[in-house]
Biopython code that builds the backbone (N, CA, C, O; Angstrom):
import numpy as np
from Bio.PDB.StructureBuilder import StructureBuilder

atoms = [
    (1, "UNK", "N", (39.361, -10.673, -30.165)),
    (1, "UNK", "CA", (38.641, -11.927, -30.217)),
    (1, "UNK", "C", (39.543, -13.083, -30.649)),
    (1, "UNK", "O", (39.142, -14.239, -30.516)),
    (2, "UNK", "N", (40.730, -12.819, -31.154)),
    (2, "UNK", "CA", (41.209, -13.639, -31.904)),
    (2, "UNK", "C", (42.479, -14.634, -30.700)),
    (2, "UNK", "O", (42.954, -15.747, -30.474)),
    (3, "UNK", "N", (42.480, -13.221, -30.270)),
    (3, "UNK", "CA", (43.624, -14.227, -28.667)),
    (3, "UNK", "C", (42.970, -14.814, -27.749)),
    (3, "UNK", "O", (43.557, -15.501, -26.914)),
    (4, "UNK", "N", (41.666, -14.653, -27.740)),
    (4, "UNK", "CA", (40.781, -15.117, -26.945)),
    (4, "UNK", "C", (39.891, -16.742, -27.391)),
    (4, "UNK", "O", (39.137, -17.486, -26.764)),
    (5, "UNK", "N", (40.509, -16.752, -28.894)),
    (5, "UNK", "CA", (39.834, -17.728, -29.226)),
    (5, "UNK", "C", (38.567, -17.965, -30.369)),
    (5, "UNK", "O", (38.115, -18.918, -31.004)),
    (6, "UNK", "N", (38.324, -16.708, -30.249)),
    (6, "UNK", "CA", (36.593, -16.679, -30.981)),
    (6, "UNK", "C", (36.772, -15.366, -31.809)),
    (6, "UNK", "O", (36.482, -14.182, -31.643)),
    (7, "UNK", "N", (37.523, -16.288, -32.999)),
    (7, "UNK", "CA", (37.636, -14.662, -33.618)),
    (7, "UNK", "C", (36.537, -14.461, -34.668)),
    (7, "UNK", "O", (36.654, -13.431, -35.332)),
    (8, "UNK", "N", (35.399, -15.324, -34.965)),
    (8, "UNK", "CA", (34.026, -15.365, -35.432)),
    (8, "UNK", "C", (33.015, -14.381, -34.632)),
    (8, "UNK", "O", (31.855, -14.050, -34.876)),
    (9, "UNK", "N", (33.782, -14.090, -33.726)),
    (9, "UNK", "CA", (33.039, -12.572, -32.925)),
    (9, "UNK", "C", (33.473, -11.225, -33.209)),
    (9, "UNK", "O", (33.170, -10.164, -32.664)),
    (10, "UNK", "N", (34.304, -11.505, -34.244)),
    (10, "UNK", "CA", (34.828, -9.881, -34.388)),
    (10, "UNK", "C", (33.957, -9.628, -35.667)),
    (10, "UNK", "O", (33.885, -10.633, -36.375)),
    (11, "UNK", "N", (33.297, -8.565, -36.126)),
    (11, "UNK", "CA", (32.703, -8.289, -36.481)),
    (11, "UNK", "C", (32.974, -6.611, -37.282)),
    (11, "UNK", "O", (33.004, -5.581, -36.608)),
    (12, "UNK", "N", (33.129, -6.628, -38.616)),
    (12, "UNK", "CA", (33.673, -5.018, -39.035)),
    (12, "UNK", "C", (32.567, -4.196, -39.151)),
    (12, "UNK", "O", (31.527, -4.853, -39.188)),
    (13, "UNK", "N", (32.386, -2.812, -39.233)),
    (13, "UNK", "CA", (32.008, -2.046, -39.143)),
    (13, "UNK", "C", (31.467, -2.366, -40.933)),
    (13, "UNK", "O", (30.339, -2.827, -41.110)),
    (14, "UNK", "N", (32.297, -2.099, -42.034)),
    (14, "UNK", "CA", (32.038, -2.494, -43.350)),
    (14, "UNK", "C", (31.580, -3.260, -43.449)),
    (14, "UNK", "O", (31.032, -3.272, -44.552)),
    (15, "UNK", "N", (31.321, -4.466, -42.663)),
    (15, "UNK", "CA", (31.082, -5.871, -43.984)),
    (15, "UNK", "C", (29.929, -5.888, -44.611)),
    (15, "UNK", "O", (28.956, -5.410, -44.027)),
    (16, "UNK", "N", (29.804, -6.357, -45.739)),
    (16, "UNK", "CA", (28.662, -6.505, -46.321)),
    (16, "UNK", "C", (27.662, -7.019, -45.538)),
    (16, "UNK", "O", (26.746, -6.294, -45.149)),
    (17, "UNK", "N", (27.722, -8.133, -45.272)),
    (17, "UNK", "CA", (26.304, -8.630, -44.657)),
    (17, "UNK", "C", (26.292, -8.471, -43.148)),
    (17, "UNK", "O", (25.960, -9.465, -42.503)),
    (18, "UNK", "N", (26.653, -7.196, -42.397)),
    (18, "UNK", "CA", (26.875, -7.124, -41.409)),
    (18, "UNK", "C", (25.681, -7.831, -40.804)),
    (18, "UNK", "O", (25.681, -8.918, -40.226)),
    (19, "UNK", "N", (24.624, -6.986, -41.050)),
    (19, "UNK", "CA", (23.128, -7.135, -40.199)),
    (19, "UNK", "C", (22.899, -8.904, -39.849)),
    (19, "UNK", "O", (22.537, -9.308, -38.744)),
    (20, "UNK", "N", (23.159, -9.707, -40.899)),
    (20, "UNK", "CA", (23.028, -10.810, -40.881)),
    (20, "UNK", "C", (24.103, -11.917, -39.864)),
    (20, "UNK", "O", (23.959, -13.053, -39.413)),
    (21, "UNK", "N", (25.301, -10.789, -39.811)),
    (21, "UNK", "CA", (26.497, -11.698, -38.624)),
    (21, "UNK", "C", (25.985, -11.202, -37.709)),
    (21, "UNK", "O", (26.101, -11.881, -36.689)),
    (22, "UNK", "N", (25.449, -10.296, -37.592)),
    (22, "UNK", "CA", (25.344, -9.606, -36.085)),
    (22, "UNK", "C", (24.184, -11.264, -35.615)),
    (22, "UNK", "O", (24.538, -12.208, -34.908)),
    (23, "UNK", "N", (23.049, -11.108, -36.200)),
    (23, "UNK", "CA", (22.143, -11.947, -35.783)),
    (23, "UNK", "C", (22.689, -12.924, -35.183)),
    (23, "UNK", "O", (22.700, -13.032, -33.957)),
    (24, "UNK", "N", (23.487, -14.201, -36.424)),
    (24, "UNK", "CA", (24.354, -15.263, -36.232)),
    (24, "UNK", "C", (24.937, -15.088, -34.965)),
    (24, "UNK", "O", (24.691, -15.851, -34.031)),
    (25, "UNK", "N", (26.065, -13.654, -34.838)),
    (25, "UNK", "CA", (27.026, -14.110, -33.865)),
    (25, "UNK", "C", (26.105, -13.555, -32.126)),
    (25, "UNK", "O", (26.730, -13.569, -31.066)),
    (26, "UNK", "N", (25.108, -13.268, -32.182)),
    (26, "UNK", "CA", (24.125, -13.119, -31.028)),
    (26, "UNK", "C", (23.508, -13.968, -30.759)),
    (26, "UNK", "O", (23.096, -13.910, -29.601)),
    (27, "UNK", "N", (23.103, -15.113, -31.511)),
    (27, "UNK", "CA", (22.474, -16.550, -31.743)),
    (27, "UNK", "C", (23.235, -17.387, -30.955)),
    (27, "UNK", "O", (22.837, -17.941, -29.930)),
    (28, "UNK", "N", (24.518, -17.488, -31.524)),
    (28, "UNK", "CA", (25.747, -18.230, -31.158)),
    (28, "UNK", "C", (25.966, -17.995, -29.721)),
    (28, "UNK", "O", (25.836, -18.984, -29.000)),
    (29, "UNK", "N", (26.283, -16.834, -29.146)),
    (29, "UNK", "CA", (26.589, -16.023, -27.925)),
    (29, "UNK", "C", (25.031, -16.532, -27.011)),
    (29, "UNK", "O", (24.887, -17.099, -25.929)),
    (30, "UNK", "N", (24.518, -16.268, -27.538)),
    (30, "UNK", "CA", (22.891, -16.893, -26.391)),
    (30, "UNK", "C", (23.280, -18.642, -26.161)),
    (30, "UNK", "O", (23.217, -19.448, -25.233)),
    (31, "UNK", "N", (23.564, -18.646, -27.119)),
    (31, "UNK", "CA", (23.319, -20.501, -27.038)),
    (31, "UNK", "C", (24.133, -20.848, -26.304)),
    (31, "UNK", "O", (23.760, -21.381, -25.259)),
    (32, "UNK", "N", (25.760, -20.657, -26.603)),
    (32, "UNK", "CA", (26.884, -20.761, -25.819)),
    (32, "UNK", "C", (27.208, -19.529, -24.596)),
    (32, "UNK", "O", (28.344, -19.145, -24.316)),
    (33, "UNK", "N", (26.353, -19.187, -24.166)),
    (33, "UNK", "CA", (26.509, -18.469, -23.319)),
    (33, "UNK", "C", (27.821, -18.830, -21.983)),
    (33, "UNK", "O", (28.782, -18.145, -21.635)),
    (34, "UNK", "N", (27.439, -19.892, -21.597)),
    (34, "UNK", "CA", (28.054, -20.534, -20.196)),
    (34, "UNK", "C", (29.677, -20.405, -21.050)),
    (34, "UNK", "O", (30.348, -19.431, -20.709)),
    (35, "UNK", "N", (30.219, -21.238, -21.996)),
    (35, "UNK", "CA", (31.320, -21.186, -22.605)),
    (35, "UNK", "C", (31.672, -19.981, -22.632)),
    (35, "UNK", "O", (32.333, -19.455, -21.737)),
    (36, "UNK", "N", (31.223, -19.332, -23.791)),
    (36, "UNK", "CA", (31.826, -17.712, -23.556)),
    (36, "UNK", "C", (32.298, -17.130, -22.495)),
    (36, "UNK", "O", (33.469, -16.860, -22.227)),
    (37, "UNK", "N", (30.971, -16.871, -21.663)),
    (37, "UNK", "CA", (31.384, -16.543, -20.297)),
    (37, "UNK", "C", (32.637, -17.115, -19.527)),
    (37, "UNK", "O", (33.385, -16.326, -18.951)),
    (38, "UNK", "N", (32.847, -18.290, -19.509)),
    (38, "UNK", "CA", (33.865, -18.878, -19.105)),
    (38, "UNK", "C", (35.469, -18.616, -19.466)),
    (38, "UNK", "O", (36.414, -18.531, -18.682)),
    (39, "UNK", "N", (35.449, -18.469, -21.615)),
    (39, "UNK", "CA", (36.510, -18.061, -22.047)),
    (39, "UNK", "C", (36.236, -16.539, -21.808)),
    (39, "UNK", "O", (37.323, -16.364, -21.259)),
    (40, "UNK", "N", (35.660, -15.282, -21.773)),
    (40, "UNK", "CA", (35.840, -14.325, -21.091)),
    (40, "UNK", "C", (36.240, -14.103, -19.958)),
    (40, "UNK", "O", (36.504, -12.914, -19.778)),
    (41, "UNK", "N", (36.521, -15.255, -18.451)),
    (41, "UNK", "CA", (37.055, -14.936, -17.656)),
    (41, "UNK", "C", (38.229, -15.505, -17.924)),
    (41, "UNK", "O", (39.203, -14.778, -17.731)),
    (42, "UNK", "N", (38.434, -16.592, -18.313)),
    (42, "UNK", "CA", (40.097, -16.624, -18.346)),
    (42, "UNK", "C", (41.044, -15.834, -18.980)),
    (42, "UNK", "O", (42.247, -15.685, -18.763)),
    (43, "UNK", "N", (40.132, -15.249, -19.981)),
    (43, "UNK", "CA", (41.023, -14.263, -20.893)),
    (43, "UNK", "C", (41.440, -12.940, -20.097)),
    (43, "UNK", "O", (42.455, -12.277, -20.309)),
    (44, "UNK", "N", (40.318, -12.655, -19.005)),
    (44, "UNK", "CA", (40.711, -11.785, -18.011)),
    (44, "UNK", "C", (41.914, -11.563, -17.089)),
    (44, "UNK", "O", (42.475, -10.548, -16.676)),
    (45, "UNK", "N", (42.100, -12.823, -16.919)),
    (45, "UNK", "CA", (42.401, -13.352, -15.991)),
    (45, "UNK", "C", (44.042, -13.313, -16.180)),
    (45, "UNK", "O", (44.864, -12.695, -15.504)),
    (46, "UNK", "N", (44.313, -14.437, -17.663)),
    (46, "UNK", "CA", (45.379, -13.935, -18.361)),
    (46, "UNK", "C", (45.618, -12.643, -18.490)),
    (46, "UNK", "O", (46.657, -12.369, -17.890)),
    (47, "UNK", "N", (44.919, -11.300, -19.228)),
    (47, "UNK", "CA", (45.614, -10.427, -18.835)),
    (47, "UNK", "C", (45.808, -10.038, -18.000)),
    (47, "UNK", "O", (46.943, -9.570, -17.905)),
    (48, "UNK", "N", (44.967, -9.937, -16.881)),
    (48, "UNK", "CA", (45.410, -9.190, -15.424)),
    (48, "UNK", "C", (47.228, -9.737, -14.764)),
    (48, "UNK", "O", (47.986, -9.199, -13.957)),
    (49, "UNK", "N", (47.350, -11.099, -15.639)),
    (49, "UNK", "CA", (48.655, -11.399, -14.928)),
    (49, "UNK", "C", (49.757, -10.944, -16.239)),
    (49, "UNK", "O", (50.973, -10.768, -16.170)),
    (50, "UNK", "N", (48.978, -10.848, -17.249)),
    (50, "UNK", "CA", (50.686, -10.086, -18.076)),
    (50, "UNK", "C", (50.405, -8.884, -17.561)),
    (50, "UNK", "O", (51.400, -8.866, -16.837)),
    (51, "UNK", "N", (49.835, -7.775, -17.309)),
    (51, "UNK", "CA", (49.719, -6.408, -16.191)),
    (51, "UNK", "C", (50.860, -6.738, -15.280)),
    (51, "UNK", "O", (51.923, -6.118, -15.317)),
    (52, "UNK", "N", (50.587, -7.833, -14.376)),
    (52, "UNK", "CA", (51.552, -7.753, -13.186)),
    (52, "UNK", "C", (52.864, -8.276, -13.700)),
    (52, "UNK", "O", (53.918, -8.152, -13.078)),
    (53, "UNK", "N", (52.780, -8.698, -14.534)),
    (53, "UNK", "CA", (54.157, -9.042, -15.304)),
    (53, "UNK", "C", (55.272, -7.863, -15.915)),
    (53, "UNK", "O", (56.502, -7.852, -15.972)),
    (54, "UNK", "N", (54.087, -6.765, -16.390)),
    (54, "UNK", "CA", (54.635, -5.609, -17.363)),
    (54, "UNK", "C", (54.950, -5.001, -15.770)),
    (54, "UNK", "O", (56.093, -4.555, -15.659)),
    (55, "UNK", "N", (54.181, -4.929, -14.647)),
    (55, "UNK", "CA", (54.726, -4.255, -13.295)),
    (55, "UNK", "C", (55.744, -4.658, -12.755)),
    (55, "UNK", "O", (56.317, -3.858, -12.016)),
    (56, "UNK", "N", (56.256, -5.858, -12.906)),
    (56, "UNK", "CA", (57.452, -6.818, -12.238)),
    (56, "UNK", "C", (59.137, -5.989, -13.487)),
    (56, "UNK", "O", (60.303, -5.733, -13.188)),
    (57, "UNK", "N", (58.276, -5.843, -14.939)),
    (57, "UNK", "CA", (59.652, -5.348, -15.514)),
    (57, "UNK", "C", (59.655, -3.878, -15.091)),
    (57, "UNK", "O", (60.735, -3.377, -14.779)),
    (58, "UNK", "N", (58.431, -3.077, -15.051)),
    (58, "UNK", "CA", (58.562, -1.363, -15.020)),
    (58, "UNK", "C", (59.454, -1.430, -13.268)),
    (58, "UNK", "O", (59.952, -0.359, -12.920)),
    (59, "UNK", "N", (59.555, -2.213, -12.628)),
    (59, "UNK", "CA", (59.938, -2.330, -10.995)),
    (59, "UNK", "C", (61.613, -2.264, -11.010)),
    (59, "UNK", "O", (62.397, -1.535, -10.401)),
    (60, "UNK", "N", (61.860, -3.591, -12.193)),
    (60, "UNK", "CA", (63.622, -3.717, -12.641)),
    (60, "UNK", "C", (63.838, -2.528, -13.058)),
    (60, "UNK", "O", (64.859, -1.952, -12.684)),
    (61, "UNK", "N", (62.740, -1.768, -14.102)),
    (61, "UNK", "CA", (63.372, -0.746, -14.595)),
    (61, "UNK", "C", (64.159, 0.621, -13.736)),
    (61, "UNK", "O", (65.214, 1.250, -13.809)),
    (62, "UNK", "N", (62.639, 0.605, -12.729)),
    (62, "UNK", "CA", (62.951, 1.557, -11.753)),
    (62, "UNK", "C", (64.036, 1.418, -11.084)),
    (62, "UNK", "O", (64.893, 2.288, -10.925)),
    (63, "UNK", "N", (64.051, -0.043, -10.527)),
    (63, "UNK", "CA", (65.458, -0.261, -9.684)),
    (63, "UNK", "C", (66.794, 0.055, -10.355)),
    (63, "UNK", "O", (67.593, 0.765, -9.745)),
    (64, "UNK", "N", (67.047, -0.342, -11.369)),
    (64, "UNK", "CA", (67.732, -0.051, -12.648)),
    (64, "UNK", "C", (68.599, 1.792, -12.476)),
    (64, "UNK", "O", (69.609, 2.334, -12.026)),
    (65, "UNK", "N", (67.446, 2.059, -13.127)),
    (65, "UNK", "CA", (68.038, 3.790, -13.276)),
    (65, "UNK", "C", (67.585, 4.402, -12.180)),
    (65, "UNK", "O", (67.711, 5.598, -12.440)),
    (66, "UNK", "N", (67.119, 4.294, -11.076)),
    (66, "UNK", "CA", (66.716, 4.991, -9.514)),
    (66, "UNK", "C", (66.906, 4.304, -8.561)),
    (66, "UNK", "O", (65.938, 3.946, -7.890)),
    (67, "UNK", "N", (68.244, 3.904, -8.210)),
    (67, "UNK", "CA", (68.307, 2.609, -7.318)),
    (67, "UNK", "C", (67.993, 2.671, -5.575)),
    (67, "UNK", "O", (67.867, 1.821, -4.693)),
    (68, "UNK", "N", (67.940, 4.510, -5.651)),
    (68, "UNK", "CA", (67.769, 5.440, -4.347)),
    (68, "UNK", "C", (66.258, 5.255, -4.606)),
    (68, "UNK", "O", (65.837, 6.349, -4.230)),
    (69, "UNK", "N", (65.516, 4.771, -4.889)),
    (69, "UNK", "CA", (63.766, 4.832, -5.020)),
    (69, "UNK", "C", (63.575, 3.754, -3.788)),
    (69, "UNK", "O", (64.349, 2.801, -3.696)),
    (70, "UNK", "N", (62.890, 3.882, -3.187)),
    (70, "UNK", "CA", (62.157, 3.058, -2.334)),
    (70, "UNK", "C", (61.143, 1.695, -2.948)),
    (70, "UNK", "O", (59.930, 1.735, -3.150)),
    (71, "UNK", "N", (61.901, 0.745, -3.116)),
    (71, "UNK", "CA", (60.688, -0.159, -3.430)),
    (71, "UNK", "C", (60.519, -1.671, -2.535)),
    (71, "UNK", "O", (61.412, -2.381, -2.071)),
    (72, "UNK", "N", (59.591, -1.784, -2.509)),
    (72, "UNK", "CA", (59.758, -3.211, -1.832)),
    (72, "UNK", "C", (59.826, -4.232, -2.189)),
    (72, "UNK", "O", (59.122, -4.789, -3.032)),
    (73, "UNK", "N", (61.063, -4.804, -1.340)),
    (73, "UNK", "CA", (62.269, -5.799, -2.092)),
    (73, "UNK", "C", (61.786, -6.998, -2.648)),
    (73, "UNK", "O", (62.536, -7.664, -3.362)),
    (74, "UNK", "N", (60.414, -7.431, -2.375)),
    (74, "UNK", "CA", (59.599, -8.622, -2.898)),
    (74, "UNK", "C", (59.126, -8.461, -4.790)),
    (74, "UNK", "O", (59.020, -9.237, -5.739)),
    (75, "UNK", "N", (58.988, -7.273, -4.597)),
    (75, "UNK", "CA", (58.452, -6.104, -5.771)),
    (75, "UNK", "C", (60.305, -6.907, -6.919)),
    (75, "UNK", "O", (61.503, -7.092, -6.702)),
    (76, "UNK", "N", (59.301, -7.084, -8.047)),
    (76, "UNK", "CA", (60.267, -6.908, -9.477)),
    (76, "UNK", "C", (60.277, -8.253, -10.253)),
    (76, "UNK", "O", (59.241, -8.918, -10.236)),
    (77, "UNK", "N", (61.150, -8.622, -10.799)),
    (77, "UNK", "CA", (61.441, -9.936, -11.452)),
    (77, "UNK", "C", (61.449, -11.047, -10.943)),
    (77, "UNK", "O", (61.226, -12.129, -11.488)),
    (78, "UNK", "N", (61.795, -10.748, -9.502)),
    (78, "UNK", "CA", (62.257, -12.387, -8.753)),
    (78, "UNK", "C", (60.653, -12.846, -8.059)),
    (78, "UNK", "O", (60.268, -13.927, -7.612)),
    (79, "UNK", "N", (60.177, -11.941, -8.153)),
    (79, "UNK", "CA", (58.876, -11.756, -7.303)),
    (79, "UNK", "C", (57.252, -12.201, -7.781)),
    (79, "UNK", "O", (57.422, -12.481, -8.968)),
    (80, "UNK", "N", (56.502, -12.308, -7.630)),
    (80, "UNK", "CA", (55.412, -12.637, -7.950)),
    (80, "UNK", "C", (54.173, -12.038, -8.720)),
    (80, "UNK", "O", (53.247, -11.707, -7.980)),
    (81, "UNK", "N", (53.972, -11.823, -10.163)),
    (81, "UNK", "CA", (53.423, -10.973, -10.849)),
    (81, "UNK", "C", (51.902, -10.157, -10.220)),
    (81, "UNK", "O", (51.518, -9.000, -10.394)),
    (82, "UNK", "N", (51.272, -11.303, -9.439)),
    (82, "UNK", "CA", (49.852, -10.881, -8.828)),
    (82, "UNK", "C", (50.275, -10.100, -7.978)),
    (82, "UNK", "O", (49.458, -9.309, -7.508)),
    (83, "UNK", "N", (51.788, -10.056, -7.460)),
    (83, "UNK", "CA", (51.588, -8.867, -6.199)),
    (83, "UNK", "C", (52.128, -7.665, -6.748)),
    (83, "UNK", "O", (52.735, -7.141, -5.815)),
    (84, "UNK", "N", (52.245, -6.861, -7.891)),
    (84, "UNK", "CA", (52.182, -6.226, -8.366)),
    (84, "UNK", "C", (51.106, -5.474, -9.483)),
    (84, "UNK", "O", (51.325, -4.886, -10.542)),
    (85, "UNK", "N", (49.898, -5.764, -8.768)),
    (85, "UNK", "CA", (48.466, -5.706, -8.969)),
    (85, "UNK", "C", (47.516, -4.731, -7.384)),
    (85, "UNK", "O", (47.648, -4.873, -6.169)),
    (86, "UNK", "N", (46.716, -3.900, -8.132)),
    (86, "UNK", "CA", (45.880, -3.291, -7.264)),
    (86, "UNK", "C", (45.135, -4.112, -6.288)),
    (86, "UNK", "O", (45.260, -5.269, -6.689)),
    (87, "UNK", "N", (44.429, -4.104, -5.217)),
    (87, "UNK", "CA", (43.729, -4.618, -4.624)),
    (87, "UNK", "C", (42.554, -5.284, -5.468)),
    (87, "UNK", "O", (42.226, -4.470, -6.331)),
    (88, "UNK", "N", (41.854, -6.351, -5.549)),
    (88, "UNK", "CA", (40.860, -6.673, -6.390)),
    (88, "UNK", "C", (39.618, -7.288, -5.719)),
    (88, "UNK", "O", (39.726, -7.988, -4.713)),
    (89, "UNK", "N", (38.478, -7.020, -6.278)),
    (89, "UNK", "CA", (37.277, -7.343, -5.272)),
    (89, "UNK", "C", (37.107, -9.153, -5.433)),
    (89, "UNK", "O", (37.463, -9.952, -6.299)),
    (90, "UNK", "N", (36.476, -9.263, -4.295)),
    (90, "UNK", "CA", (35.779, -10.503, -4.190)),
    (90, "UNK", "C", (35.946, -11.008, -5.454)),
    (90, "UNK", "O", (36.948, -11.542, -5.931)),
    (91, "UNK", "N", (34.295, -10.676, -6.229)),
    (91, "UNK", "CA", (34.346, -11.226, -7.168)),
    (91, "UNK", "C", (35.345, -11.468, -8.555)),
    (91, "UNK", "O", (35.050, -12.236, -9.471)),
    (92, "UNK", "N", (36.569, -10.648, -8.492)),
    (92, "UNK", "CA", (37.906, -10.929, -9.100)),
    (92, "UNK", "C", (38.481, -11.404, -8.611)),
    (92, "UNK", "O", (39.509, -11.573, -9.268)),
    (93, "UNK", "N", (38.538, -11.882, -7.594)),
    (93, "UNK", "CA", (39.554, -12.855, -6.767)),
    (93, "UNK", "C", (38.939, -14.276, -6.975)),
    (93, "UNK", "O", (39.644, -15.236, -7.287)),
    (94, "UNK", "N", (37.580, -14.363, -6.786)),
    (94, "UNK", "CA", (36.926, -15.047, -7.124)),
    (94, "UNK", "C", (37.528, -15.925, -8.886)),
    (94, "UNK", "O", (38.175, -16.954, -9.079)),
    (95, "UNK", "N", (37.043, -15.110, -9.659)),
    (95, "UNK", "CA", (37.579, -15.138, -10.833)),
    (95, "UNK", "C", (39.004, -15.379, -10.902)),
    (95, "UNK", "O", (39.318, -16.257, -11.706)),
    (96, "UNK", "N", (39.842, -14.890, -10.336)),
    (96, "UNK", "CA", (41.324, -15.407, -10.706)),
    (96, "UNK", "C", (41.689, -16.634, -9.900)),
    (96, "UNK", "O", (42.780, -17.141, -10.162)),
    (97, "UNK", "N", (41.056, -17.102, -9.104)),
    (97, "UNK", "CA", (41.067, -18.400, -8.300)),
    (97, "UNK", "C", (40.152, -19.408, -9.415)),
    (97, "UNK", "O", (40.741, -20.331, -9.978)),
    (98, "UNK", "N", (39.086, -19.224, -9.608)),
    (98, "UNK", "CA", (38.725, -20.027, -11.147)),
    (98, "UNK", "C", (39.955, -20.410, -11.968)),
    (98, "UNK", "O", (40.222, -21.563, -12.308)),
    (99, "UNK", "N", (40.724, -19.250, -12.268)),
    (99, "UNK", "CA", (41.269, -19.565, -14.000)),
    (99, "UNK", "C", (42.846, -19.387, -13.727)),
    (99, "UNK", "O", (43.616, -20.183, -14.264)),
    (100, "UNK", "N", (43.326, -18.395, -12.932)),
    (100, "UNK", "CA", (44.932, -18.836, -12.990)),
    (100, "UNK", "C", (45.412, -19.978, -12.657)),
    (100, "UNK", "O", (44.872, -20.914, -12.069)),
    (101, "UNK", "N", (46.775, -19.822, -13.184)),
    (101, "UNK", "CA", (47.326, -21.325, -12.948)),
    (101, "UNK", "C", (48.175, -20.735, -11.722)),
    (101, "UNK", "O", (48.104, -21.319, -10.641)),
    (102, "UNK", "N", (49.029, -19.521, -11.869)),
    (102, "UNK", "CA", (49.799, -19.573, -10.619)),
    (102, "UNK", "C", (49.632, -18.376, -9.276)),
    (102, "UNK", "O", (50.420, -17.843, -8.496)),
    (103, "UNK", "N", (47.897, -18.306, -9.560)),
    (103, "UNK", "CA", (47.648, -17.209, -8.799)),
    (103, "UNK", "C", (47.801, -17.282, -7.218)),
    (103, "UNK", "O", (47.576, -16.287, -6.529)),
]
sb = StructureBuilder()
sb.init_structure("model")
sb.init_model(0)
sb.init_chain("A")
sb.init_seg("    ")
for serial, (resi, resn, name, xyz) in enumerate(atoms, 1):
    if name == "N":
        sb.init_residue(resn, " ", resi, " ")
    sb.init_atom(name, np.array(xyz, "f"), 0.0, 1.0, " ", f" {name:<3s}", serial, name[0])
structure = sb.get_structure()
């Protein structure tokens, strides 16, 4: 919650007055619904592209120590983090056309 922004949503298992945040932070979440929702997709969104980012270094790596591996030459560092990402539906494409900057 806290990289996301809303770390008044994290909520411990211990706290004393749990019962009473829970209410609050469900109150909060109804009211601001549209917002939330909104910072929940970008936060998605952001990670789905450090994913293709961590795929662009595991690609150098491969090339690196298996240089006999087959990969395609667009594939790695020089290359574009989203295309080192699974196929994604509509409605995630959808979503990453909302919120990336360099999708």
């Amino acid at each position: 919650m806290a990289d996301r922004g809303t770390p008044q949503f994290a909520l411990g298992v211990s706290d004393a007055g749990l019962g009473k945040r829970v209410h609050r932070v469900l109150t909060e979440l109804h009211q601001d619904a549209d917002q939330v929702r909104d910072g929940i997709g970008a936060t998605v969104v952001k990670n789905l592209e450090r994913m293709g980012v961590m795929g662009q270094i595991f690609v150098d790596h491969l090339r690196e120590r298996h240089p006999e591996m087959p990969i395609r030459p667009e594939l790695g560092g020089h290359g574009d983090p989203w295309d080192h990402l699974p196929p994604m539906s509509e409605k995630l494409r959808a979503l990453i056309a909302r919120h990336a900057k360099a999708a």
